[in-house]
N, CA, C and O atoms as a Maestro MAE file, in Angstrom:
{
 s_m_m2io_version
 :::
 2.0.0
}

f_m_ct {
 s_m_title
 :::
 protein
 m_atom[264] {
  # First column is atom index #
  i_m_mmod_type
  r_m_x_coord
  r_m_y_coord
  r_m_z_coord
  i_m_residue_number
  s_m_chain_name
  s_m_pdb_residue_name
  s_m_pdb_atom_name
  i_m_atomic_number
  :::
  1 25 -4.219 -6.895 0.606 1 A "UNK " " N  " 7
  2 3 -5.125 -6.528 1.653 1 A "UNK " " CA " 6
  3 2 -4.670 -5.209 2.268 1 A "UNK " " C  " 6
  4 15 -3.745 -5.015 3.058 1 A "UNK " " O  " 8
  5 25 -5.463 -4.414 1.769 2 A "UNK " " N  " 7
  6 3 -4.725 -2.523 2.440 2 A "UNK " " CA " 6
  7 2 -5.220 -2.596 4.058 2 A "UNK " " C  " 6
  8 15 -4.470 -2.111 4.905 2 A "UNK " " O  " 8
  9 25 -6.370 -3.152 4.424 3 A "UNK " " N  " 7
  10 3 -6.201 -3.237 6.292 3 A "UNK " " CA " 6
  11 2 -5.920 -4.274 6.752 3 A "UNK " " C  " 6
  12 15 -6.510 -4.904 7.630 3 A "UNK " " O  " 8
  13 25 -5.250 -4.457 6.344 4 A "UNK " " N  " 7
  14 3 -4.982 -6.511 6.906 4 A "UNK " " CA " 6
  15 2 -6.499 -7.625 7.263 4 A "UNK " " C  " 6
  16 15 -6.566 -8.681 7.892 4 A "UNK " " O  " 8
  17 25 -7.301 -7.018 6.723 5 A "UNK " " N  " 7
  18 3 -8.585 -7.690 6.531 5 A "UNK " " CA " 6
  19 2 -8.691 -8.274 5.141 5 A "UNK " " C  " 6
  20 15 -8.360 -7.598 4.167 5 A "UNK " " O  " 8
  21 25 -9.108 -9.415 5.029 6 A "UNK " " N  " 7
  22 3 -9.471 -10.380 3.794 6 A "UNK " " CA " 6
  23 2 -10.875 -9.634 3.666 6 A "UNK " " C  " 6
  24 15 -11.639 -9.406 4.604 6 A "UNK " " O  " 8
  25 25 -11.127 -9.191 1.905 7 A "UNK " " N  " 7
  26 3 -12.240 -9.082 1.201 7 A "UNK " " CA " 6
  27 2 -12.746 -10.069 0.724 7 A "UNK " " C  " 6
  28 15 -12.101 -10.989 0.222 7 A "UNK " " O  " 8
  29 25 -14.297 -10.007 0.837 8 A "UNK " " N  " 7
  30 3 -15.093 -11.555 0.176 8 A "UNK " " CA " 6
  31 2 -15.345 -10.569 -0.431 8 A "UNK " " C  " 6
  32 15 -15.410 -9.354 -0.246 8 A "UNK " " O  " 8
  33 25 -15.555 -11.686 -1.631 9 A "UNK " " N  " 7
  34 3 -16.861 -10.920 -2.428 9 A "UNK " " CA " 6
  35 2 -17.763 -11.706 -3.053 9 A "UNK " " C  " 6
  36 15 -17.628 -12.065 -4.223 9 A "UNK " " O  " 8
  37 25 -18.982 -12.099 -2.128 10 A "UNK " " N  " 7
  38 3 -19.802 -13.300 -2.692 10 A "UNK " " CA " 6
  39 2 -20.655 -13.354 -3.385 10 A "UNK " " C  " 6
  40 15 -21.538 -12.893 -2.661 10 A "UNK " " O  " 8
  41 25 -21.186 -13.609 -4.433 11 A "UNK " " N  " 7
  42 3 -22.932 -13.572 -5.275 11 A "UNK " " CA " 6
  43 2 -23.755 -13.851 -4.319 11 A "UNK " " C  " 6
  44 15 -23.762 -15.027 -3.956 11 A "UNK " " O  " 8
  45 25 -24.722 -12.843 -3.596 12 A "UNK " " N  " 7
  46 3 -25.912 -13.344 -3.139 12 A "UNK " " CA " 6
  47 2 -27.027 -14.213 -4.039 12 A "UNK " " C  " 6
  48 15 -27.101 -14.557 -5.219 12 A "UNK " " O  " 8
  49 25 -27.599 -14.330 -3.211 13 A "UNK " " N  " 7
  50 3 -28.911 -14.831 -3.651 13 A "UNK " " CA " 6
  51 2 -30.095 -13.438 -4.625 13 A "UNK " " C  " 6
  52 15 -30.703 -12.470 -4.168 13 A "UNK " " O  " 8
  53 25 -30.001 -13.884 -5.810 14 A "UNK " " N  " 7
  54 3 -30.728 -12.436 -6.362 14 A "UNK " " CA " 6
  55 2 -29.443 -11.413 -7.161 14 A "UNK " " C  " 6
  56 15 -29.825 -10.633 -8.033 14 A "UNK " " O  " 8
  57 25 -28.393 -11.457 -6.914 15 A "UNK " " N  " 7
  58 3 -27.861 -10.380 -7.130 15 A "UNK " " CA " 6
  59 2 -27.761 -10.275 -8.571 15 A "UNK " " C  " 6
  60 15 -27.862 -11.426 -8.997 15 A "UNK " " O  " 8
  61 25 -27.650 -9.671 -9.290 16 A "UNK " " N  " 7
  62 3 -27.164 -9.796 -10.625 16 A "UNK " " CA " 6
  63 2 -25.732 -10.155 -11.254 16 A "UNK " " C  " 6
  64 15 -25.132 -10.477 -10.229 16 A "UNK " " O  " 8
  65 25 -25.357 -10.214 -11.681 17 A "UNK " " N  " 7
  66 3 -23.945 -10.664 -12.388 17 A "UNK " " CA " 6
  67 2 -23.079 -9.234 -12.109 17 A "UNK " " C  " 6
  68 15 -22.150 -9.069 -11.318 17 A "UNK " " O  " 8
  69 25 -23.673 -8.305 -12.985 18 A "UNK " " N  " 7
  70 3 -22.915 -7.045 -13.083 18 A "UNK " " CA " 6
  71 2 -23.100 -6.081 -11.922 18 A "UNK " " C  " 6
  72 15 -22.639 -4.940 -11.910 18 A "UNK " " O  " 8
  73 25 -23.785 -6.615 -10.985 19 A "UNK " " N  " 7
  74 3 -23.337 -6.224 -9.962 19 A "UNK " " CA " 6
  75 2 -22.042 -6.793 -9.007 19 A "UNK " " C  " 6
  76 15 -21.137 -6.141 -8.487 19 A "UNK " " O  " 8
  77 25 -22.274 -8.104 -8.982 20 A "UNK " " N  " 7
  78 3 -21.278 -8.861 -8.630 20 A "UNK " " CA " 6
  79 2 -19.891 -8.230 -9.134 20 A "UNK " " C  " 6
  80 15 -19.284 -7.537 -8.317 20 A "UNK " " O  " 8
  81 25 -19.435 -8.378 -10.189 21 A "UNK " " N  " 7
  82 3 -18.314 -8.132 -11.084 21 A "UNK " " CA " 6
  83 2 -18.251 -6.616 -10.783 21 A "UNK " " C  " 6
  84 15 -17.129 -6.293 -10.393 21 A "UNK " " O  " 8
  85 25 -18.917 -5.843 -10.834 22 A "UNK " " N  " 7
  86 3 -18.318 -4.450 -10.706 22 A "UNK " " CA " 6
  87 2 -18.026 -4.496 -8.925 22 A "UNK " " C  " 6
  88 15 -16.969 -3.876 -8.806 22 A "UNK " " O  " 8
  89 25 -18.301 -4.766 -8.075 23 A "UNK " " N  " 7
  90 3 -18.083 -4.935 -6.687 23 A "UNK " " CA " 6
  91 2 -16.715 -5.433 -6.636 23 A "UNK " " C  " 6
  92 15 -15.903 -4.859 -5.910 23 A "UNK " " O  " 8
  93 25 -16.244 -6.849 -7.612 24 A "UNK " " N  " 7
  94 3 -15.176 -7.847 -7.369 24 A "UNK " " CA " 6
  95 2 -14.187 -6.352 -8.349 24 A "UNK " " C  " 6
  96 15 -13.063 -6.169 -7.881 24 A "UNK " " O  " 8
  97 25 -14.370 -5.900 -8.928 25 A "UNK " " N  " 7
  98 3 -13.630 -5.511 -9.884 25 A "UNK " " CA " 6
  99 2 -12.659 -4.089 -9.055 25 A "UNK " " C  " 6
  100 15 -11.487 -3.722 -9.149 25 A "UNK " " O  " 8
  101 25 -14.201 -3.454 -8.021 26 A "UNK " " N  " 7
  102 3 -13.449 -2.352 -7.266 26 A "UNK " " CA " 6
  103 2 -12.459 -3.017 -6.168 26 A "UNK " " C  " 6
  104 15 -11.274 -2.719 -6.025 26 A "UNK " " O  " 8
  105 25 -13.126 -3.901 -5.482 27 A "UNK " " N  " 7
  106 3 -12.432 -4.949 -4.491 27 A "UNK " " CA " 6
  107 2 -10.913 -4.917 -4.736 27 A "UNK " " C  " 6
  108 15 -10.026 -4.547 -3.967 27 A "UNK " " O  " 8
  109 25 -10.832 -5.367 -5.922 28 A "UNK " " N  " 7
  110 3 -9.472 -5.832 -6.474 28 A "UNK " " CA " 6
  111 2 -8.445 -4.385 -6.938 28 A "UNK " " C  " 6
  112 15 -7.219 -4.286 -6.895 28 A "UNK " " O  " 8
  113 25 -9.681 -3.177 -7.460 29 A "UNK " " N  " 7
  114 3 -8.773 -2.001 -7.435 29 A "UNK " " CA " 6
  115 2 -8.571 -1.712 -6.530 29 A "UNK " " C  " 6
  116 15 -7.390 -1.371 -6.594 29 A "UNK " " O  " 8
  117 25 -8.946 -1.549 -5.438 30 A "UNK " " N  " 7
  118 3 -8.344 -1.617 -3.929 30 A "UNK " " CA " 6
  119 2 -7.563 -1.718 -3.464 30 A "UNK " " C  " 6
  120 15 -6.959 -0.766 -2.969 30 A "UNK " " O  " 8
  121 25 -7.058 -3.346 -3.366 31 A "UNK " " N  " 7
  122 3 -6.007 -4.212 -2.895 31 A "UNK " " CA " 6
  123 2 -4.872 -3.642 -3.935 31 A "UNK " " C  " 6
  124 15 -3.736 -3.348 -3.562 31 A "UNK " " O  " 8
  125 25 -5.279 -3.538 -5.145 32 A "UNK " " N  " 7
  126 3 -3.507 -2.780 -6.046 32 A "UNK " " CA " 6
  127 2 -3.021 -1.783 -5.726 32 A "UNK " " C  " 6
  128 15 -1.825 -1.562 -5.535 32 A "UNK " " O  " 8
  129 25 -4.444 -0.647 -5.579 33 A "UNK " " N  " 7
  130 3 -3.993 0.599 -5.052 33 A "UNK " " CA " 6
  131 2 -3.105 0.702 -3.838 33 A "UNK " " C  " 6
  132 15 -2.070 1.359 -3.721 33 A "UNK " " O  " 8
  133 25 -3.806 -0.201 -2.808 34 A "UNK " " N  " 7
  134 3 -3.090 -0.390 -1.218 34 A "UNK " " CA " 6
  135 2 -2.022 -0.697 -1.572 34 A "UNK " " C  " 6
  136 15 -1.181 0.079 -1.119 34 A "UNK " " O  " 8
  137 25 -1.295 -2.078 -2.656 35 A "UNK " " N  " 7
  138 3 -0.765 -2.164 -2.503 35 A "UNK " " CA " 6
  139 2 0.468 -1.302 -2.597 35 A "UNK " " C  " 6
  140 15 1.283 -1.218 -1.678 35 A "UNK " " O  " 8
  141 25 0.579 -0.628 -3.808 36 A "UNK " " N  " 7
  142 3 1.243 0.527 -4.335 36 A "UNK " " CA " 6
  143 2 1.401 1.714 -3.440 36 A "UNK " " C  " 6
  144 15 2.471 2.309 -3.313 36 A "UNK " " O  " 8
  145 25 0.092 2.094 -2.713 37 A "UNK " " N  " 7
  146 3 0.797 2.939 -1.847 37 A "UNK " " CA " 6
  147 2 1.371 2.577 -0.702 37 A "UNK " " C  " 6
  148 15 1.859 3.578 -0.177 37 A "UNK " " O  " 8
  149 25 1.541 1.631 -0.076 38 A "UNK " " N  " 7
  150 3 2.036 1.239 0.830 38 A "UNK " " CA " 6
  151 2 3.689 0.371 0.226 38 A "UNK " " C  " 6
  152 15 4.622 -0.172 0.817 38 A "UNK " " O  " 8
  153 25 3.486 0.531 -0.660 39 A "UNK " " N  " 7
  154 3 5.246 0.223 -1.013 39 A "UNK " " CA " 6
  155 2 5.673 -1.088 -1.555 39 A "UNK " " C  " 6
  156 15 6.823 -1.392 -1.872 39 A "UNK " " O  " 8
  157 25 4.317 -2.034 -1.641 40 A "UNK " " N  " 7
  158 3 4.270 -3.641 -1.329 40 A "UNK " " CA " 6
  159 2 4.437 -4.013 -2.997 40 A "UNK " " C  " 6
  160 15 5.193 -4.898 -3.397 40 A "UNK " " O  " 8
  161 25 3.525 -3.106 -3.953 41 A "UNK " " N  " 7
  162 3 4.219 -3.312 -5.082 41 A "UNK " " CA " 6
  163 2 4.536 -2.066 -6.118 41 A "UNK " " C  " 6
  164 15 4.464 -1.043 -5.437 41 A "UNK " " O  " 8
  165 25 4.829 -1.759 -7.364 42 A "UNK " " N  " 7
  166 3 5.649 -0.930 -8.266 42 A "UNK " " CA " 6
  167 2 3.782 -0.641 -9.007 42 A "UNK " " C  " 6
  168 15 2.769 -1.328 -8.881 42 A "UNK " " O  " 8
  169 25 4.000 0.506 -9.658 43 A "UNK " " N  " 7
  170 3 2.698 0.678 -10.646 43 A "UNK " " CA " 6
  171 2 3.390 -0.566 -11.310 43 A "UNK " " C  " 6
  172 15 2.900 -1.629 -10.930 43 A "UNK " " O  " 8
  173 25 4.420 -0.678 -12.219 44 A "UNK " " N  " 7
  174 3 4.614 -1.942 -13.192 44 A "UNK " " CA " 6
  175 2 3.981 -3.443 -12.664 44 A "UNK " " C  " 6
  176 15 3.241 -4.099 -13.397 44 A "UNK " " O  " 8
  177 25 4.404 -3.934 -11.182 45 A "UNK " " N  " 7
  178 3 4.117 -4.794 -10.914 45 A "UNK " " CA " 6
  179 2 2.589 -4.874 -10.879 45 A "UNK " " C  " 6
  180 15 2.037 -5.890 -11.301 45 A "UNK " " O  " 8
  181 25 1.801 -3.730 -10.340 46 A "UNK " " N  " 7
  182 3 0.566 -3.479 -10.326 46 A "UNK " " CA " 6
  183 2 0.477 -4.094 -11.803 46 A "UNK " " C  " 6
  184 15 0.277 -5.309 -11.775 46 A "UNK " " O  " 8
  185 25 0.566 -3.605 -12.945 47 A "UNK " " N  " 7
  186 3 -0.074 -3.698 -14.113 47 A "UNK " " CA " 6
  187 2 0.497 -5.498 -14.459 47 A "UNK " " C  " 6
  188 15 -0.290 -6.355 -14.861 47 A "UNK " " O  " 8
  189 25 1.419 -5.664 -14.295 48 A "UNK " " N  " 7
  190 3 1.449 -6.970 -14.352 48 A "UNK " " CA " 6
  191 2 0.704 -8.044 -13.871 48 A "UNK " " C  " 6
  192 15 0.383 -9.072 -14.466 48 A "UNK " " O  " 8
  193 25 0.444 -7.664 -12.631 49 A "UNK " " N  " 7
  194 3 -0.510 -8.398 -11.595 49 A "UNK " " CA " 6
  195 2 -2.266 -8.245 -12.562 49 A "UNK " " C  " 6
  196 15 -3.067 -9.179 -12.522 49 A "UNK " " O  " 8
  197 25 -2.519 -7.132 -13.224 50 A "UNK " " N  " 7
  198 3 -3.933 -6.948 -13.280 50 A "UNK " " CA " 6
  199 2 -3.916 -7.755 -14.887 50 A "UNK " " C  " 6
  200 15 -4.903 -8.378 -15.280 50 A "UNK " " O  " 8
  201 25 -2.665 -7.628 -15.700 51 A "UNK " " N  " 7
  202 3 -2.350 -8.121 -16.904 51 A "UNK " " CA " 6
  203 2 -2.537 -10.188 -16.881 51 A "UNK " " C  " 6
  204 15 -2.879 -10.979 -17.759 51 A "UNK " " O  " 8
  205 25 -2.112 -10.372 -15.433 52 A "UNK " " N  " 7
  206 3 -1.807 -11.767 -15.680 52 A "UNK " " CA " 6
  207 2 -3.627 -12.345 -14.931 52 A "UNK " " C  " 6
  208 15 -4.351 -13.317 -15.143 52 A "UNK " " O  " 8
  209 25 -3.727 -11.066 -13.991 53 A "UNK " " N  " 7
  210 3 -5.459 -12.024 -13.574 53 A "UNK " " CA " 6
  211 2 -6.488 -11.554 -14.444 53 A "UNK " " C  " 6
  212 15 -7.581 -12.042 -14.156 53 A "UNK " " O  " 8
  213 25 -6.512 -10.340 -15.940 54 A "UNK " " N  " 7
  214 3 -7.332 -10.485 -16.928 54 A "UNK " " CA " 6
  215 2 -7.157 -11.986 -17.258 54 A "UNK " " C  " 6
  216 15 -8.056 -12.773 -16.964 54 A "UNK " " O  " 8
  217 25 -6.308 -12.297 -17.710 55 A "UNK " " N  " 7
  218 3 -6.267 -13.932 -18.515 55 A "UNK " " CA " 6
  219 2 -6.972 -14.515 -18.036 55 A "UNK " " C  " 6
  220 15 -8.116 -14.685 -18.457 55 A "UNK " " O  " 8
  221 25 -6.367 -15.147 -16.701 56 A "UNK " " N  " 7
  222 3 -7.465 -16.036 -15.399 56 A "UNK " " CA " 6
  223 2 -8.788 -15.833 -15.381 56 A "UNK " " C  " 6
  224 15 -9.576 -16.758 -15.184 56 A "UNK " " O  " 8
  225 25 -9.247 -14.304 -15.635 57 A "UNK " " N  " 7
  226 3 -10.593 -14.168 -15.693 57 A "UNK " " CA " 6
  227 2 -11.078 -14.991 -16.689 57 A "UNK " " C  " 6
  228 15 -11.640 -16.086 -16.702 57 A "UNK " " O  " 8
  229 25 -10.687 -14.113 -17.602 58 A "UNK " " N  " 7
  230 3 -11.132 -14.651 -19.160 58 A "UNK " " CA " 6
  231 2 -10.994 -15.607 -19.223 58 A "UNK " " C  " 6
  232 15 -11.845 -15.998 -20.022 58 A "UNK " " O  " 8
  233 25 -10.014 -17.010 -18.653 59 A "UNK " " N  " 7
  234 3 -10.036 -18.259 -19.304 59 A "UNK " " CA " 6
  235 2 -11.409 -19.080 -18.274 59 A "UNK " " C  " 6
  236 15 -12.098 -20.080 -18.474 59 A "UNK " " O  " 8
  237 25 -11.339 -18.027 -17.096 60 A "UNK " " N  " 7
  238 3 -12.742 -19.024 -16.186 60 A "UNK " " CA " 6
  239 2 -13.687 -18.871 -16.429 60 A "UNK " " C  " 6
  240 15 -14.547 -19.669 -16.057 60 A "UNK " " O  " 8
  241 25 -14.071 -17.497 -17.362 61 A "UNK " " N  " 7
  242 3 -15.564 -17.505 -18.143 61 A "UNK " " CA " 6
  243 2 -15.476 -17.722 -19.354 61 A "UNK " " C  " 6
  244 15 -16.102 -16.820 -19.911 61 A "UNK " " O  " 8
  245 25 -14.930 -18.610 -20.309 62 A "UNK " " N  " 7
  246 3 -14.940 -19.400 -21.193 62 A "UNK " " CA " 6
  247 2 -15.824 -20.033 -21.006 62 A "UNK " " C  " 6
  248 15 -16.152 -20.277 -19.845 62 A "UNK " " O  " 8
  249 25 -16.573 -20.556 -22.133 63 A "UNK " " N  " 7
  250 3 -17.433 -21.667 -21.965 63 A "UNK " " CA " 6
  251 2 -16.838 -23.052 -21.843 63 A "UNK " " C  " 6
  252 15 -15.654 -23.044 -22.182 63 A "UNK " " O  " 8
  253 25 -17.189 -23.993 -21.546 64 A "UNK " " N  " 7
  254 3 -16.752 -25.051 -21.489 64 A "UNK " " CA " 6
  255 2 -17.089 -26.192 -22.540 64 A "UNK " " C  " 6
  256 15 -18.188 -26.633 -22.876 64 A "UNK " " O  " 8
  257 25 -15.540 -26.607 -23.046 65 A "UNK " " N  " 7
  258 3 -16.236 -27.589 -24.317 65 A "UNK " " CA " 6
  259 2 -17.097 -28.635 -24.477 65 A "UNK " " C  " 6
  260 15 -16.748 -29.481 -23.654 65 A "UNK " " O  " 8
  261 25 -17.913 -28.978 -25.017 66 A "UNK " " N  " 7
  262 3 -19.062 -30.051 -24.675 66 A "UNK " " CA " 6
  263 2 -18.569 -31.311 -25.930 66 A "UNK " " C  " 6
  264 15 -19.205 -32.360 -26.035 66 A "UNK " " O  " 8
  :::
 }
 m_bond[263] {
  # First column is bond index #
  i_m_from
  i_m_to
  i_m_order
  :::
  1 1 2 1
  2 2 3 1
  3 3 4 2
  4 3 5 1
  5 5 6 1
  6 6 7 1
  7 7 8 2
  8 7 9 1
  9 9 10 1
  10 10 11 1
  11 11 12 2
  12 11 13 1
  13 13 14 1
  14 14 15 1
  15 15 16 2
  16 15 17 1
  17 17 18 1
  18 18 19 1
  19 19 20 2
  20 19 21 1
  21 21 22 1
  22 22 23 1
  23 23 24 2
  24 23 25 1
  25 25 26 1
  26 26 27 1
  27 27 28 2
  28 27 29 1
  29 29 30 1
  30 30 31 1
  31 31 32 2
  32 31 33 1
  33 33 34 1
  34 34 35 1
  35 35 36 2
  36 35 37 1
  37 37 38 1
  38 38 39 1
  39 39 40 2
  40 39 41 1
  41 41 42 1
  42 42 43 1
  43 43 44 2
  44 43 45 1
  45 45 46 1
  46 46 47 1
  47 47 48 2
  48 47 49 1
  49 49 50 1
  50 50 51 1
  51 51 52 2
  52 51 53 1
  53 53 54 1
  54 54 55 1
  55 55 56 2
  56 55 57 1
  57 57 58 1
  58 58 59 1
  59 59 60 2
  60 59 61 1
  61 61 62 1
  62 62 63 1
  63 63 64 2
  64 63 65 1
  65 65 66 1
  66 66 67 1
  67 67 68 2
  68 67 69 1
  69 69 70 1
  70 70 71 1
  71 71 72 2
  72 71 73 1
  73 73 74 1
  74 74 75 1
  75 75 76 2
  76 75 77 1
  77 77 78 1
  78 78 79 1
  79 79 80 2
  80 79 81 1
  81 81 82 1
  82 82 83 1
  83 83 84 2
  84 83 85 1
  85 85 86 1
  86 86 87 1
  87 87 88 2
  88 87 89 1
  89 89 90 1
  90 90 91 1
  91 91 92 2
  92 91 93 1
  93 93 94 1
  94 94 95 1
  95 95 96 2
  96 95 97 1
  97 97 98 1
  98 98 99 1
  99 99 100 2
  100 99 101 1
  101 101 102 1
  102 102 103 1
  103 103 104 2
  104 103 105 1
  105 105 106 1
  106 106 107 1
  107 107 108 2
  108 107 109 1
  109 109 110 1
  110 110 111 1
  111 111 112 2
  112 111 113 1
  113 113 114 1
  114 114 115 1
  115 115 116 2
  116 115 117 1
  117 117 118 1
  118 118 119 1
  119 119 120 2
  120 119 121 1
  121 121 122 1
  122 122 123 1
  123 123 124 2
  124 123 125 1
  125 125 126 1
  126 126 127 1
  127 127 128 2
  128 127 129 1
  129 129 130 1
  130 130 131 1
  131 131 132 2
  132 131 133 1
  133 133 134 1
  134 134 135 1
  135 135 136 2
  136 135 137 1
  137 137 138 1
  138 138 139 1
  139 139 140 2
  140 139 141 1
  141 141 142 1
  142 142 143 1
  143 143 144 2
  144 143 145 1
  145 145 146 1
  146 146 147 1
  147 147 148 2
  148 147 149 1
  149 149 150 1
  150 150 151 1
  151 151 152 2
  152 151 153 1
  153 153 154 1
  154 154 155 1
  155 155 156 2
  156 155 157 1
  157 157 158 1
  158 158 159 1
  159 159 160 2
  160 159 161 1
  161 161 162 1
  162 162 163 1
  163 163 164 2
  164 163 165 1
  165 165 166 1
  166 166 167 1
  167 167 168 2
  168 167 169 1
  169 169 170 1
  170 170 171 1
  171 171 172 2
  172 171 173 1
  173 173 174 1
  174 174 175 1
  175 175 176 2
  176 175 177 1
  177 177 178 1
  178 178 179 1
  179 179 180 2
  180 179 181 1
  181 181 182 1
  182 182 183 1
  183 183 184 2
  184 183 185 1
  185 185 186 1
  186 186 187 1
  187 187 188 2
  188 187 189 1
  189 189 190 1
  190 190 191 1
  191 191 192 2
  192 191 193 1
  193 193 194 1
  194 194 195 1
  195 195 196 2
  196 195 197 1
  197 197 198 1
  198 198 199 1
  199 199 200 2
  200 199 201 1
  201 201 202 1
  202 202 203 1
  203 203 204 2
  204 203 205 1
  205 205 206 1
  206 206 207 1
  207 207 208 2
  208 207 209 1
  209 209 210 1
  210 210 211 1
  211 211 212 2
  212 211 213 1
  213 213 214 1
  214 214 215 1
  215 215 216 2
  216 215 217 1
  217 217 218 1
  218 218 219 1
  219 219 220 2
  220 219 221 1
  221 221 222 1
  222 222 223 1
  223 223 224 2
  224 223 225 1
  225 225 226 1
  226 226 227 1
  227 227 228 2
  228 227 229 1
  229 229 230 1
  230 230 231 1
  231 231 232 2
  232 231 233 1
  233 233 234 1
  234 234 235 1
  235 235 236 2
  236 235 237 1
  237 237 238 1
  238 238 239 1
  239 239 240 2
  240 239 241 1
  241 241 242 1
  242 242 243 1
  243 243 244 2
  244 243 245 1
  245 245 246 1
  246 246 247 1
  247 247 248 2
  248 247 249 1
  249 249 250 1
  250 250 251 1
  251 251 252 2
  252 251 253 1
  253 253 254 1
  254 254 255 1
  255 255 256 2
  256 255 257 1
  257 257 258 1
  258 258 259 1
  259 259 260 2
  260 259 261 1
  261 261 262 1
  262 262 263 1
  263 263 264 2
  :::
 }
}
């Protein structure tokens, strides 16, 4: 959180997907950037952090086995 404010980032009603996701996607470049410049984490840790929540993404839009 670069202002000590929590980001939502919710799907309205109507919105499209790829809007959603490109919104969540800057959101989140945000919070790495802040974090990095403010000292909180390393570019490495940055890339680690974005390395370990690709997965998370990817395993929550998996389909689900039927």
């Amino acid at each position: 959180m670069t202002s000590g404010i929590a980001h939502t980032v919710t799907m309205g009603d109507g919105q499209a997907r790829h809007e959603w996701s490109t919104r969540f996607a800057r959101s989140v470049a945000e919070e790495i950037r802040g974090g990095v410049a403010t000292g909180v984490l390393s570019w490495a840790e940055a890339d680690l952090l974005l390395a370990r929540l690709r997965i998370v993404v990817e395993q929550a839009l998996e389909p689900s086995p039927v």
